[in-house]
C-alpha positions in Angstrom: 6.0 14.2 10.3 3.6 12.3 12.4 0.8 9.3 10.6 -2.0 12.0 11.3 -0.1 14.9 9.4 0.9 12.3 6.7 -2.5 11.7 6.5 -4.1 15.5 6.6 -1.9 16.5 3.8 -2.7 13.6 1.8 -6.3 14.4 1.8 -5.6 17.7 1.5 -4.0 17.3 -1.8 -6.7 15.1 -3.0 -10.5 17.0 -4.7 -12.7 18.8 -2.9 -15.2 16.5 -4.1 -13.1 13.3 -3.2 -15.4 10.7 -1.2 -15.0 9.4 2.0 -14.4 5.9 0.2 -12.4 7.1 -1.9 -9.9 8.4 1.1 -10.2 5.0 2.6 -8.9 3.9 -0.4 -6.2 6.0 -0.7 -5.3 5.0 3.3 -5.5 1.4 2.8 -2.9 1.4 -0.6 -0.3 3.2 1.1 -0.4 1.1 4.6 -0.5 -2.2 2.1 3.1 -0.5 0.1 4.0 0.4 3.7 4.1 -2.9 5.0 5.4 -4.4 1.6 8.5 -2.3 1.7 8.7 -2.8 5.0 8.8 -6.8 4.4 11.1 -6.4 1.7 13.2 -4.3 3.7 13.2 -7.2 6.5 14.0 -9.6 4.0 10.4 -11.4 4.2 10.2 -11.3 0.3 10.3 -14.5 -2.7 12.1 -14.5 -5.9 10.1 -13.4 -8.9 11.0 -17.6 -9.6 9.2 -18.7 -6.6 6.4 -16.5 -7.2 5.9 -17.2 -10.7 5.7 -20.9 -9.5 3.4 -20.1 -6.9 1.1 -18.0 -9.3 1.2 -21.1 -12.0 -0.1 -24.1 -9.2 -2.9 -21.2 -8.9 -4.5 -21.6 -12.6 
């Protein structure tokens, strides 16, 4: 299935009263899992260790 069918039928499954923002939405959160399964699958990922560490330098 091409991007623009994946696309149609998800906004087809969505309300008839959905909003164009809220479609964007939609869009934007699967091409962000998209790419993160796509780094994890390219080994481009941290240890939940490293990221922990990372998240604790931030408070």
């Amino acid at each position: 299935m091409s991007e623009k069918e994946q696309v149609i039928e998800m906004i087809s499954a969505m309300s008839d009263k959905v909003s164009i923002d809220d479609i964007l939405e939609e869009i934007l959160f699967r091409l962000d899992v998209e790419k993160g399964l796509q780094d994890l699958d390219s080994g481009h990922s941290v240890s939940h260790e490293v990221a922990r560490k990372r998240f604790e330098k931030c408070l």
